[in-house]
FIDO-13461 format. One record per atom (N, C-alpha, C): residue number from 1; atom name; x, y, z. Coordinates in Angstrom, 2 decimals. Example, Ala and Ser with C-alpha at 12.3 -4.5 7.8 and 13.67 -1.06 7.14 Angstrom:
REM residues 2
<fimi><num>1</num><atome>N</atome><east>13.19</east><north>-5.69</north><up>7.80</up></fimi>
<fimi><num>1</num><atome>CA</atome><east>12.30</east><north>-4.50</north><up>7.80</up></fimi>
<fimi><num>1</num><atome>C</atome><east>13.20</east><north>-3.30</north><up>7.80</up></fimi>
<fimi><num>2</num><atome>N</atome><east>12.85</east><north>-2.25</north><up>7.08</up></fimi>
<fimi><num>2</num><atome>CA</atome><east>13.67</east><north>-1.06</north><up>7.14</up></fimi>
<fimi><num>2</num><atome>C</atome><east>12.90</east><north>0.03</north><up>7.87</up></fimi>
END
This chain:
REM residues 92
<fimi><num>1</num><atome>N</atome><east>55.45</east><north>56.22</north><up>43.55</up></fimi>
<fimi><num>1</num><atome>CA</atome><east>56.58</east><north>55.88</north><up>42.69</up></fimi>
<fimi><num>1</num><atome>C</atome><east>57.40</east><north>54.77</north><up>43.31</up></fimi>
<fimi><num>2</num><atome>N</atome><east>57.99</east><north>54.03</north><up>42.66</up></fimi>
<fimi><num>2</num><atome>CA</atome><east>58.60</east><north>52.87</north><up>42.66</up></fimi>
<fimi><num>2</num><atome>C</atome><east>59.95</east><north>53.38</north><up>42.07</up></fimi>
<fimi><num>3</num><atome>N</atome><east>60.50</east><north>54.25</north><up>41.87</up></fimi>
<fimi><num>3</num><atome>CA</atome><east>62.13</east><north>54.69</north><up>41.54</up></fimi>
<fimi><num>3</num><atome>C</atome><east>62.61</east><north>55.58</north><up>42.53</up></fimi>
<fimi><num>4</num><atome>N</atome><east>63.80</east><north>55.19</north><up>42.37</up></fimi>
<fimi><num>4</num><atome>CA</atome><east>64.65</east><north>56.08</north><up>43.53</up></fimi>
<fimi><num>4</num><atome>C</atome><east>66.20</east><north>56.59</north><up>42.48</up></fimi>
<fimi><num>5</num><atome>N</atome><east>66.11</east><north>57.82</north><up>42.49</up></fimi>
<fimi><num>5</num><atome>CA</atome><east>67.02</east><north>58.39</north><up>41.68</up></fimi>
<fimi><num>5</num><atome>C</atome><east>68.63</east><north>58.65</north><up>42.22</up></fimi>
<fimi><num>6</num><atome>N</atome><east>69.35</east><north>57.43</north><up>41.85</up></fimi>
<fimi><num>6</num><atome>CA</atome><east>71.07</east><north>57.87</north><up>42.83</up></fimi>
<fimi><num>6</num><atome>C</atome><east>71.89</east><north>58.61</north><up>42.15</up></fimi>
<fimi><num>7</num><atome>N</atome><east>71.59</east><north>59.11</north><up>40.63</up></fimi>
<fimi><num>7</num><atome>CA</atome><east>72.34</east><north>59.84</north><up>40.07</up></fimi>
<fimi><num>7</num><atome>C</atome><east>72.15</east><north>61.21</north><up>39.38</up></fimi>
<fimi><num>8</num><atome>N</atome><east>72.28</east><north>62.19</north><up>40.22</up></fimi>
<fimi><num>8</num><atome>CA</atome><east>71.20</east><north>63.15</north><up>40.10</up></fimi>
<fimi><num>8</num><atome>C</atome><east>71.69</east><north>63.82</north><up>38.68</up></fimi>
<fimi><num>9</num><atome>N</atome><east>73.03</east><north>63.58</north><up>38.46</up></fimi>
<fimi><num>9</num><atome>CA</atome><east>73.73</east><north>63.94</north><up>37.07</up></fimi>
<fimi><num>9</num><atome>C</atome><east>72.73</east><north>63.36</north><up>35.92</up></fimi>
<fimi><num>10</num><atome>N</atome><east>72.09</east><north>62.59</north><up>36.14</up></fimi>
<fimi><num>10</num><atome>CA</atome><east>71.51</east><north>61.87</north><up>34.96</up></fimi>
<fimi><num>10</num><atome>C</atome><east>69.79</east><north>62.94</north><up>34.96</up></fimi>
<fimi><num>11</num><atome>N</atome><east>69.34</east><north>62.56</north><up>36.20</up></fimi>
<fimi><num>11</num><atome>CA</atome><east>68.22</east><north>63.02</north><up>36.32</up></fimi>
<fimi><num>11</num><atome>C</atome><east>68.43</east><north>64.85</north><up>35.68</up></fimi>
<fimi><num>12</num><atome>N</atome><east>69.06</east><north>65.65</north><up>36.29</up></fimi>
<fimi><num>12</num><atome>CA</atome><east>69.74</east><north>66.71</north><up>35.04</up></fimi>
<fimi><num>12</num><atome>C</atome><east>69.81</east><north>66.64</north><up>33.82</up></fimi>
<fimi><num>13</num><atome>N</atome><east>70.06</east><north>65.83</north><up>33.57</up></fimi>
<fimi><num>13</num><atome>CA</atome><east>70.25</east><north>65.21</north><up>31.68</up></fimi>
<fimi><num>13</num><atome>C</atome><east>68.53</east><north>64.83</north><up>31.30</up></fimi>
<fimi><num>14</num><atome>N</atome><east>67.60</east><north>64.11</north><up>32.26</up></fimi>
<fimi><num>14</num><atome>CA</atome><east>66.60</east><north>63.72</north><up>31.60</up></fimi>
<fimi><num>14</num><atome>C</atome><east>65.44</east><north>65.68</north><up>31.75</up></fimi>
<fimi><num>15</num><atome>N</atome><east>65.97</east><north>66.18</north><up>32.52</up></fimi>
<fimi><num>15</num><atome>CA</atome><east>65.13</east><north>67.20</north><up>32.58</up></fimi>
<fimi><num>15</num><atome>C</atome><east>65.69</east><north>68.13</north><up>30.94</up></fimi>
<fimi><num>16</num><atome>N</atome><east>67.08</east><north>68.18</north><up>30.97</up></fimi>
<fimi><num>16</num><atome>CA</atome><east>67.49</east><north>68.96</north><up>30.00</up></fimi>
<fimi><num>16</num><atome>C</atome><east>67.06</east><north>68.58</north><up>28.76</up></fimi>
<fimi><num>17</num><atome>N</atome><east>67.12</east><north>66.76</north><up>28.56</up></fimi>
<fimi><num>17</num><atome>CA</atome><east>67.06</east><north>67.07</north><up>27.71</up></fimi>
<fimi><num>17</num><atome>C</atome><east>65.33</east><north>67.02</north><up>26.86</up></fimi>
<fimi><num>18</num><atome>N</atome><east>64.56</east><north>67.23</north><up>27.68</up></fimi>
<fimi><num>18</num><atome>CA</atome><east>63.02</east><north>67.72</north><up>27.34</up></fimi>
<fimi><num>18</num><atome>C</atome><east>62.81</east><north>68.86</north><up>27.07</up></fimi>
<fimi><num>19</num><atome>N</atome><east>63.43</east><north>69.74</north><up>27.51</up></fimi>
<fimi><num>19</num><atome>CA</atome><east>63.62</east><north>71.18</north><up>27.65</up></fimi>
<fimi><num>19</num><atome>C</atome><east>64.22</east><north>71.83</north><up>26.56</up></fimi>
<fimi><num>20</num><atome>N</atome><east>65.14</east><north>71.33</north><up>26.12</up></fimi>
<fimi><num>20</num><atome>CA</atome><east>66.01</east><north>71.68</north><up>24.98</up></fimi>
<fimi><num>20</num><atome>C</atome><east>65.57</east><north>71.16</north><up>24.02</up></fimi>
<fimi><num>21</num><atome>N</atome><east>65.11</east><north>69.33</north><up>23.61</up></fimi>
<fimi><num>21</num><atome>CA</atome><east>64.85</east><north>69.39</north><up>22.86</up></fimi>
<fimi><num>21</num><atome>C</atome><east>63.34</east><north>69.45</north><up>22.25</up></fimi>
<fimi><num>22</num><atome>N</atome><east>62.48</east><north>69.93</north><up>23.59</up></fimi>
<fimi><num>22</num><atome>CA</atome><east>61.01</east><north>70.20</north><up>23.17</up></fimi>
<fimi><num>22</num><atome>C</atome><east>60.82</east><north>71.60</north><up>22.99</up></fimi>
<fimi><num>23</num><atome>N</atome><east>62.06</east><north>72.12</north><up>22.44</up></fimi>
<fimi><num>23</num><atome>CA</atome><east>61.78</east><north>73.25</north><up>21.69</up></fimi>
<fimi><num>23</num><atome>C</atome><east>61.96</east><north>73.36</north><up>20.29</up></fimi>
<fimi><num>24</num><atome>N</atome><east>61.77</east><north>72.13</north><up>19.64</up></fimi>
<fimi><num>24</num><atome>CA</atome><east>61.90</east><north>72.01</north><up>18.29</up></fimi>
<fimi><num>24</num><atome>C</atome><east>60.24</east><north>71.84</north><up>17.52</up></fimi>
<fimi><num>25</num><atome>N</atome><east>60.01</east><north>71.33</north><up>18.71</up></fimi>
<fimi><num>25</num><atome>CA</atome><east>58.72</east><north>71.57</north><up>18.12</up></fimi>
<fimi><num>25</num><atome>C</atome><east>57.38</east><north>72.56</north><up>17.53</up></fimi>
<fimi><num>26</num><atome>N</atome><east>56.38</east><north>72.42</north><up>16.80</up></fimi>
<fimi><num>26</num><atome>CA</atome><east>55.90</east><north>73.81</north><up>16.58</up></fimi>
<fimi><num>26</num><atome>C</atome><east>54.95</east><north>74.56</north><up>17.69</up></fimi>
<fimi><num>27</num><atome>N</atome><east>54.40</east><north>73.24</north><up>18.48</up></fimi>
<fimi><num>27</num><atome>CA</atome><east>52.99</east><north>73.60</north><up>19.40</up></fimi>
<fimi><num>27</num><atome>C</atome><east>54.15</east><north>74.05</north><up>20.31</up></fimi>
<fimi><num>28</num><atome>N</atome><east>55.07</east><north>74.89</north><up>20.96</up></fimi>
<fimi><num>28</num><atome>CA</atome><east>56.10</east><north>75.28</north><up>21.96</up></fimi>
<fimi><num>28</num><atome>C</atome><east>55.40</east><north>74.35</north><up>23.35</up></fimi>
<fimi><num>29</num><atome>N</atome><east>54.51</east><north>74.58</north><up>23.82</up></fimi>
<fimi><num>29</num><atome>CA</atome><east>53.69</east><north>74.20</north><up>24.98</up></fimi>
<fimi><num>29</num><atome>C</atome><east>53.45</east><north>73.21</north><up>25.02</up></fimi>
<fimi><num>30</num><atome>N</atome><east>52.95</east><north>72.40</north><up>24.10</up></fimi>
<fimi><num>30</num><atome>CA</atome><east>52.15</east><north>70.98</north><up>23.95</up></fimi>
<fimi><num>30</num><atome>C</atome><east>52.69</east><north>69.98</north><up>23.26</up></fimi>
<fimi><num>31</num><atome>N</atome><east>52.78</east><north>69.05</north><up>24.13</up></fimi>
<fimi><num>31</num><atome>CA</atome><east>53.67</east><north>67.81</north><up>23.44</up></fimi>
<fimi><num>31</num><atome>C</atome><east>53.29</east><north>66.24</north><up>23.89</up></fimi>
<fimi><num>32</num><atome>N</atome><east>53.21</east><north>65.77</north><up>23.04</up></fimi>
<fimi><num>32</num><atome>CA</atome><east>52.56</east><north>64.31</north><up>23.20</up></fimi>
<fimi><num>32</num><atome>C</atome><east>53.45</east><north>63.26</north><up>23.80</up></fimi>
<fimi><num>33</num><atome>N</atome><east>52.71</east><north>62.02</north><up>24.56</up></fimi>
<fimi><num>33</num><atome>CA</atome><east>53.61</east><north>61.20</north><up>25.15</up></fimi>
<fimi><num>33</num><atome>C</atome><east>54.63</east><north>60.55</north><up>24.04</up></fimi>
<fimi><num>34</num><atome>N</atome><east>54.03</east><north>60.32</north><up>22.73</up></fimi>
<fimi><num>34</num><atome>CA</atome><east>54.36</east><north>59.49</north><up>21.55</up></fimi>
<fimi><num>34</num><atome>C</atome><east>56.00</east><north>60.37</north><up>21.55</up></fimi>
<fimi><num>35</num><atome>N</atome><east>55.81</east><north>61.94</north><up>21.48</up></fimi>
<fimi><num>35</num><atome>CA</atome><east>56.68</east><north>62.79</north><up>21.05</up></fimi>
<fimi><num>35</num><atome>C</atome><east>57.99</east><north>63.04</north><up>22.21</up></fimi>
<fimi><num>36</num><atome>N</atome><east>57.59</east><north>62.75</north><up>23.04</up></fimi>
<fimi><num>36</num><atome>CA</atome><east>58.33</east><north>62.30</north><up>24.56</up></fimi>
<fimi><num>36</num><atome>C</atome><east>59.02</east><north>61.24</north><up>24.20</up></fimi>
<fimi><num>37</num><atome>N</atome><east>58.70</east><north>60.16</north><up>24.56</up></fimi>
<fimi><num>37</num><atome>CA</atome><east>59.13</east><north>58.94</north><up>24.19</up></fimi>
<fimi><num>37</num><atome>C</atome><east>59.46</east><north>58.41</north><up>22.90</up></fimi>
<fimi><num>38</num><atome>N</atome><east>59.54</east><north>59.10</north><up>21.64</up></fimi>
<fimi><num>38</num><atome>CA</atome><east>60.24</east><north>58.46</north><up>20.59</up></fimi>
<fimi><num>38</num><atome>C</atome><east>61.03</east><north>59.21</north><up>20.04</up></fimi>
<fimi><num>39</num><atome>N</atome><east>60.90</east><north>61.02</north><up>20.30</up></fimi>
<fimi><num>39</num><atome>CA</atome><east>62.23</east><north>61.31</north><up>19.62</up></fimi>
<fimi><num>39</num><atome>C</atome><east>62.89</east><north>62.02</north><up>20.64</up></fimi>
<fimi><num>40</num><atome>N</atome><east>62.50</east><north>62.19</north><up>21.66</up></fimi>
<fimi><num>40</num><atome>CA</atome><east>63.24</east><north>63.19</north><up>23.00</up></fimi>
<fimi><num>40</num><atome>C</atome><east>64.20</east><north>62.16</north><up>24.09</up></fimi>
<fimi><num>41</num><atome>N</atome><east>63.39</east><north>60.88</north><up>24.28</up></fimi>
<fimi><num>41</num><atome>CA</atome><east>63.89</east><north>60.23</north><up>25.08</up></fimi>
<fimi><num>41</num><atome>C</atome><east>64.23</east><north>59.00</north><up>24.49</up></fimi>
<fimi><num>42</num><atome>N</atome><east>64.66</east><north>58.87</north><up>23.08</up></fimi>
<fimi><num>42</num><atome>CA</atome><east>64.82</east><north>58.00</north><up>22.44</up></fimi>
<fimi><num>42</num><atome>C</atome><east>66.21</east><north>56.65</north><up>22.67</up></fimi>
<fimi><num>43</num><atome>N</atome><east>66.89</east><north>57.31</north><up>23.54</up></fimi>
<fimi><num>43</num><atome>CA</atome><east>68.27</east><north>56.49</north><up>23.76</up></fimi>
<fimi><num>43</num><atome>C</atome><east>67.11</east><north>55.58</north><up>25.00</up></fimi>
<fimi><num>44</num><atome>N</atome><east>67.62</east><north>54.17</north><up>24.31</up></fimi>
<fimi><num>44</num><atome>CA</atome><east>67.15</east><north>53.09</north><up>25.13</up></fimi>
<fimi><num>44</num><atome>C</atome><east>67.95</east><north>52.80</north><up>26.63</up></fimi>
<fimi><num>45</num><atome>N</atome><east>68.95</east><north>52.90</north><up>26.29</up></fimi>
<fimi><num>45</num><atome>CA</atome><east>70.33</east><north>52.34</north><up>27.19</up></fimi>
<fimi><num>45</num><atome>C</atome><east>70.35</east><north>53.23</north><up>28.61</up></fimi>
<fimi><num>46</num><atome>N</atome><east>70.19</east><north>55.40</north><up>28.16</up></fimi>
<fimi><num>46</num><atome>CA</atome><east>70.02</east><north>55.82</north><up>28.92</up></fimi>
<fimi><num>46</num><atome>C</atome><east>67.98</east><north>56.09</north><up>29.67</up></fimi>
<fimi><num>47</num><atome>N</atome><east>67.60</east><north>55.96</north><up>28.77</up></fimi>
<fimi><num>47</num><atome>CA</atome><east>65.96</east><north>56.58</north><up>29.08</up></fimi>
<fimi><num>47</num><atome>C</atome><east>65.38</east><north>55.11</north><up>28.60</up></fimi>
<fimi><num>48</num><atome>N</atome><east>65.47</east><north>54.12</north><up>29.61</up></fimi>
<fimi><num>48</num><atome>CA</atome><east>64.44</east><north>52.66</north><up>29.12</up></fimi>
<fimi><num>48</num><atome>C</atome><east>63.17</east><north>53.21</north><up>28.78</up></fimi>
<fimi><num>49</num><atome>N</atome><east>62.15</east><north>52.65</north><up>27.92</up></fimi>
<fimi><num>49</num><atome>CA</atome><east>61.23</east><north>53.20</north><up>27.42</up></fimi>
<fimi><num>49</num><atome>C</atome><east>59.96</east><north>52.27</north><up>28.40</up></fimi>
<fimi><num>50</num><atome>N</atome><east>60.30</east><north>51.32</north><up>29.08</up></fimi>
<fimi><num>50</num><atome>CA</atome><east>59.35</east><north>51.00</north><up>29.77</up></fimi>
<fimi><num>50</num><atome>C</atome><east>59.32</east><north>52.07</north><up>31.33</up></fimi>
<fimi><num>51</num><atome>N</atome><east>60.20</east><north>52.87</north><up>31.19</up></fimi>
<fimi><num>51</num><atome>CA</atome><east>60.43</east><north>53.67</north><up>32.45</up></fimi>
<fimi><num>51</num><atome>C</atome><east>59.87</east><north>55.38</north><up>32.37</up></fimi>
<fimi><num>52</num><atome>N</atome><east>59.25</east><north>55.60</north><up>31.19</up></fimi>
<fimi><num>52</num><atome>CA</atome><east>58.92</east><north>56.69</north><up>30.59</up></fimi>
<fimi><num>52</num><atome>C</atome><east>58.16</east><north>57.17</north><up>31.63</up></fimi>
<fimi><num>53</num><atome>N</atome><east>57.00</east><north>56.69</north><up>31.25</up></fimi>
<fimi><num>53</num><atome>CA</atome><east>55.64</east><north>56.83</north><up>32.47</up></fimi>
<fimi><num>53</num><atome>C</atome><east>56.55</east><north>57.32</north><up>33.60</up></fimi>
<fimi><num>54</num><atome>N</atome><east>56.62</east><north>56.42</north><up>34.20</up></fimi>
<fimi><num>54</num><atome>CA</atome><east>57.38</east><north>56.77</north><up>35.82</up></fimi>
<fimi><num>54</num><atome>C</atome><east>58.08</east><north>57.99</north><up>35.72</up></fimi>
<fimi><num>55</num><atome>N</atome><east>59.11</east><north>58.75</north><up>34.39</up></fimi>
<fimi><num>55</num><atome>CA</atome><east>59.96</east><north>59.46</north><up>34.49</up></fimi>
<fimi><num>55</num><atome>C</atome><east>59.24</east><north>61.04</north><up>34.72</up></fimi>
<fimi><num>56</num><atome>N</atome><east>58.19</east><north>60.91</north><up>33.54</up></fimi>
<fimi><num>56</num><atome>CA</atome><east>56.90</east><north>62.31</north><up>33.52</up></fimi>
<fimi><num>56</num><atome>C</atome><east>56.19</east><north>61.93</north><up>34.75</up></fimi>
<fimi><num>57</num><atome>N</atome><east>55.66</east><north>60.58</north><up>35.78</up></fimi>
<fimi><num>57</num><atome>CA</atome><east>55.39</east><north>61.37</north><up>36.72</up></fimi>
<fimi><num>57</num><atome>C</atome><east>56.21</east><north>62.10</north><up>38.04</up></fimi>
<fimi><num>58</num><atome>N</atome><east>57.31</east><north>61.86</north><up>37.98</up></fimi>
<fimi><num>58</num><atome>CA</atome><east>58.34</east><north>62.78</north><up>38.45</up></fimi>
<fimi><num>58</num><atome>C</atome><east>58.53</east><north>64.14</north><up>38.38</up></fimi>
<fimi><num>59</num><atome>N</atome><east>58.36</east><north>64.17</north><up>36.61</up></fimi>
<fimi><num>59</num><atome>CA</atome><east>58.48</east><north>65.65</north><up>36.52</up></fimi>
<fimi><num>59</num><atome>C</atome><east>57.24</east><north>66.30</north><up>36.63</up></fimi>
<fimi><num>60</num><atome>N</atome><east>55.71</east><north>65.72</north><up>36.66</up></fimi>
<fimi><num>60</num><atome>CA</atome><east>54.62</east><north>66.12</north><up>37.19</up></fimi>
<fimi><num>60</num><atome>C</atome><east>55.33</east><north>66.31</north><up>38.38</up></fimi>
<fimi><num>61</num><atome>N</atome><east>55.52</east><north>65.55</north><up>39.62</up></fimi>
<fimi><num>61</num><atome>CA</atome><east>55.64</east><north>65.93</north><up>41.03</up></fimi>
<fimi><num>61</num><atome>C</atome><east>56.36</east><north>67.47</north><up>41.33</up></fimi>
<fimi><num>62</num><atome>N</atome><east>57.35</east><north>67.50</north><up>40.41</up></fimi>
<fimi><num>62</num><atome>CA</atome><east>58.19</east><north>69.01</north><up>40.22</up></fimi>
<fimi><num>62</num><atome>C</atome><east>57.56</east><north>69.93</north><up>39.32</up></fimi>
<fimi><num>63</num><atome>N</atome><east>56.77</east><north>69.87</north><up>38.96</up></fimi>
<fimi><num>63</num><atome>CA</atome><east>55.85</east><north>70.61</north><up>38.05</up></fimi>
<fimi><num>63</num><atome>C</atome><east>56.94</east><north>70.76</north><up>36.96</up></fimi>
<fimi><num>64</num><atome>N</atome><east>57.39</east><north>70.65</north><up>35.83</up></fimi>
<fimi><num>64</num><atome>CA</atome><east>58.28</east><north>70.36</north><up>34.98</up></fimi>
<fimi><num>64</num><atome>C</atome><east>57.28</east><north>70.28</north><up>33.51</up></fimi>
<fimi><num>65</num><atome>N</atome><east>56.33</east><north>69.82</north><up>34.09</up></fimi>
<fimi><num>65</num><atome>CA</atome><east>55.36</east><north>68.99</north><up>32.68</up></fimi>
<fimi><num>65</num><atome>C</atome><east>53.99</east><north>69.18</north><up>33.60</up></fimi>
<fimi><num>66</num><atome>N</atome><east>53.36</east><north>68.94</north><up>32.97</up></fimi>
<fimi><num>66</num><atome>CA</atome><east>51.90</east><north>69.09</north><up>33.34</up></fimi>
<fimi><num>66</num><atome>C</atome><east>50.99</east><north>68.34</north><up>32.14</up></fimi>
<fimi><num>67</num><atome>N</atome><east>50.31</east><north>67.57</north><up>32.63</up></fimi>
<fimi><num>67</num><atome>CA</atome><east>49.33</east><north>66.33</north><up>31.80</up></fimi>
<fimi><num>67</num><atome>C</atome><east>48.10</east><north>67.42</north><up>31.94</up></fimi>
<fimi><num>68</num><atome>N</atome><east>48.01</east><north>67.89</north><up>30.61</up></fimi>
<fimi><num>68</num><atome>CA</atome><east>46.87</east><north>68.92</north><up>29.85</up></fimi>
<fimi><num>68</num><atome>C</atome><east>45.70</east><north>67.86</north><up>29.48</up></fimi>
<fimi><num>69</num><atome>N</atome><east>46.24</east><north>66.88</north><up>28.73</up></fimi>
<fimi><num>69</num><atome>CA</atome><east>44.71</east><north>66.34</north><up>28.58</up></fimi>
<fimi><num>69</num><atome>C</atome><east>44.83</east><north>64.90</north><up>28.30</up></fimi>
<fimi><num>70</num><atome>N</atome><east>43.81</east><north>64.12</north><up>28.55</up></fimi>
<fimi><num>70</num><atome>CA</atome><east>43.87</east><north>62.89</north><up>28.40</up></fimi>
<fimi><num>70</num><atome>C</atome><east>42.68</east><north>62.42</north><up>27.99</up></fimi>
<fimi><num>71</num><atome>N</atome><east>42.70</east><north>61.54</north><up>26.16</up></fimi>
<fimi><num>71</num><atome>CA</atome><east>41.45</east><north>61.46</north><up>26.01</up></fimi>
<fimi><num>71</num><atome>C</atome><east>41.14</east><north>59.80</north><up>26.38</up></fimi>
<fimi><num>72</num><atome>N</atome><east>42.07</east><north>58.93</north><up>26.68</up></fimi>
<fimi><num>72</num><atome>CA</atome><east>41.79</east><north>57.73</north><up>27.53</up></fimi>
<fimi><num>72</num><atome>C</atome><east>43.05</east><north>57.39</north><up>28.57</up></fimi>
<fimi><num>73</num><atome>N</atome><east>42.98</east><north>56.57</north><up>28.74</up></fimi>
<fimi><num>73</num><atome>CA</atome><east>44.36</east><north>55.35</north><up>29.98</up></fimi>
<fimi><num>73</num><atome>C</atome><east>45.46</east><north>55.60</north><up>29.11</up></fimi>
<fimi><num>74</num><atome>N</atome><east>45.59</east><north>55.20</north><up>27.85</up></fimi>
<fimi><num>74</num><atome>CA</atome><east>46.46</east><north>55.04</north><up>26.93</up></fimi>
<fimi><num>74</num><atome>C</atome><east>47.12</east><north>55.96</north><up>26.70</up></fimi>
<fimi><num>75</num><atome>N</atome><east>48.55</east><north>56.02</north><up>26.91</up></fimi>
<fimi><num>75</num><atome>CA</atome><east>49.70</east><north>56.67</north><up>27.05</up></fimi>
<fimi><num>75</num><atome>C</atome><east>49.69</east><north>57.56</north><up>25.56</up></fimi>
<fimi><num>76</num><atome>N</atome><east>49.29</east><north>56.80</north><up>24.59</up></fimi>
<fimi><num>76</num><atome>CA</atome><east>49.83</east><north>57.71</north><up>23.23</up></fimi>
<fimi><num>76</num><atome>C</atome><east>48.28</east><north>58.80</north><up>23.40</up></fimi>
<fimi><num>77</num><atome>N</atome><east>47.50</east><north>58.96</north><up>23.83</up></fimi>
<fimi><num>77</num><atome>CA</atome><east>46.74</east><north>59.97</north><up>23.79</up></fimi>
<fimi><num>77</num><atome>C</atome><east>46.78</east><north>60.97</north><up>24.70</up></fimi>
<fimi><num>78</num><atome>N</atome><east>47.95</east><north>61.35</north><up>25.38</up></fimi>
<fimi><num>78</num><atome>CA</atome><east>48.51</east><north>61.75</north><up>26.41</up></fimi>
<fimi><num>78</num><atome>C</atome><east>48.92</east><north>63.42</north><up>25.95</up></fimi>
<fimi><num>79</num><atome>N</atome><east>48.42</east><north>64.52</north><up>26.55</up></fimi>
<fimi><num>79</num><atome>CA</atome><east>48.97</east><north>65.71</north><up>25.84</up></fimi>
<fimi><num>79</num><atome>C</atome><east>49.83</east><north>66.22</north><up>27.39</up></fimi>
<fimi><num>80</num><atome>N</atome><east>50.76</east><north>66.85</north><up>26.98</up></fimi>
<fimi><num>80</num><atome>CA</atome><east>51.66</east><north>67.63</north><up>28.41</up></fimi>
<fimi><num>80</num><atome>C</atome><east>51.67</east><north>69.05</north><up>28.26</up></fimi>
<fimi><num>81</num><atome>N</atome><east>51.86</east><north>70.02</north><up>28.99</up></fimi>
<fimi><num>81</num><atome>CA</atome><east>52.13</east><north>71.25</north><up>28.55</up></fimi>
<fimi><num>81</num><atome>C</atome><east>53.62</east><north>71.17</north><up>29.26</up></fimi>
<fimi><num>82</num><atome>N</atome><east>54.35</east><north>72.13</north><up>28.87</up></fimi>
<fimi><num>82</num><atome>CA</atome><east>55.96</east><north>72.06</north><up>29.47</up></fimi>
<fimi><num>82</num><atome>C</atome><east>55.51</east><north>73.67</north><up>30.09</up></fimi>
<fimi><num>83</num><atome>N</atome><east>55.34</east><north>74.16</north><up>31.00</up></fimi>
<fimi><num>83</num><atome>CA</atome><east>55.12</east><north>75.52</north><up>31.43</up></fimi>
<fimi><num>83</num><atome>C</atome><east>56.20</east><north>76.31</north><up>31.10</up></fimi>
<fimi><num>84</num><atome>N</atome><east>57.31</east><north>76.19</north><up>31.49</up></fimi>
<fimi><num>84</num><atome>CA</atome><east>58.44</east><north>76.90</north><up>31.00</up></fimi>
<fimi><num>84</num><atome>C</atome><east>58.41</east><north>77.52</north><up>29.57</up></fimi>
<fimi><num>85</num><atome>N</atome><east>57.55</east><north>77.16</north><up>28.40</up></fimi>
<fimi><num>85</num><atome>CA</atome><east>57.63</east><north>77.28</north><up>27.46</up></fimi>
<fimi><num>85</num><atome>C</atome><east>56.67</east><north>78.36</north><up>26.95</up></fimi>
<fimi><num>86</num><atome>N</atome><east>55.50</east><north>78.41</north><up>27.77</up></fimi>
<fimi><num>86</num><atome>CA</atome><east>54.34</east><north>79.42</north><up>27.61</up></fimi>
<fimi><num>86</num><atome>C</atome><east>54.87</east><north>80.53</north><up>27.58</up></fimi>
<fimi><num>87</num><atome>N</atome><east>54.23</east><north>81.86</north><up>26.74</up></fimi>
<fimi><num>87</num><atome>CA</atome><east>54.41</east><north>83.12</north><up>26.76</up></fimi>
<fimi><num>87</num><atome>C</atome><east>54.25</east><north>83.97</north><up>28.00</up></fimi>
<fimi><num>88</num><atome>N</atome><east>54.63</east><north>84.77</north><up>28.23</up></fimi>
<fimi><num>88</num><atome>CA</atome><east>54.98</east><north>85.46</north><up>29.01</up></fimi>
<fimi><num>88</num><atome>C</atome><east>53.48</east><north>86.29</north><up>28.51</up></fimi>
<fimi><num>89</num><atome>N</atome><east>52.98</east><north>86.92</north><up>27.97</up></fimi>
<fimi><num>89</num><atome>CA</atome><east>51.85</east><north>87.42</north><up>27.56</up></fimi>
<fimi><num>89</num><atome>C</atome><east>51.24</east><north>86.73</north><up>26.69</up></fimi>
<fimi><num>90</num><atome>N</atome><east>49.74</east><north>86.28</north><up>27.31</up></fimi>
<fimi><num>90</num><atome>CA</atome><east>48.76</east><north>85.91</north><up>26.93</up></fimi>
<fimi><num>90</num><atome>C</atome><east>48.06</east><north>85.68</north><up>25.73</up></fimi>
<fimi><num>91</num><atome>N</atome><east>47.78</east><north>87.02</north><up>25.22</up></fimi>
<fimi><num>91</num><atome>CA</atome><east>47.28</east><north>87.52</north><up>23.98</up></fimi>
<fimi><num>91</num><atome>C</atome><east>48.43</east><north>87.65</north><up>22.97</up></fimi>
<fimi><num>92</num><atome>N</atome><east>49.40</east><north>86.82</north><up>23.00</up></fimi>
<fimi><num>92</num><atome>CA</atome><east>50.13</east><north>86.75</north><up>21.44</up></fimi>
<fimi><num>92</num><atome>C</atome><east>50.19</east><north>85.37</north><up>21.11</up></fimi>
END
């Protein structure tokens, strides 16, 4: 990584607000880079969108997100699981 985070108030805000608002979705678990980056992290000013990438692999490093599947290089084919979000039991 090439970022160095001086405001950890913010970095709080970028975790929250994945968390909070990737619970609107229907797949609870699974969420696309497209879905990351255009309606979760959509403020330009605070979340630059050329800084996305870099931001999920951060929260990979903290386990936060987890890159489930990748069907090429290309960012929009990008699936994440958010672990926090998985059931607590299996079979429901």
């Amino acid at each position: 990584f090439n970022l160095i985070i001086l405001d950890f108030d913010w970095f709080s805000k970028l975790i929250a607000n994945l968390i909070q608002n990737g619970i609107k979705y229907e797949n609870y678990e699974l969420i696309t880079f497209n879905d990351i980056s255009d309606f979760i992290w959509n403020n330009e000013n605070e979340y630059p969108k050329q800084k996305h990438e870099e931001f999920l692999k951060i929260l990979q490093e903290f386990r936060i997100i987890v890159l489930r599947k990748s069907i090429s290089n290309n960012n929009n084919d990008k699936i994440y699981m958010i672990p926090s979000f998985l059931s607590n039991n299996p079979f429901t």
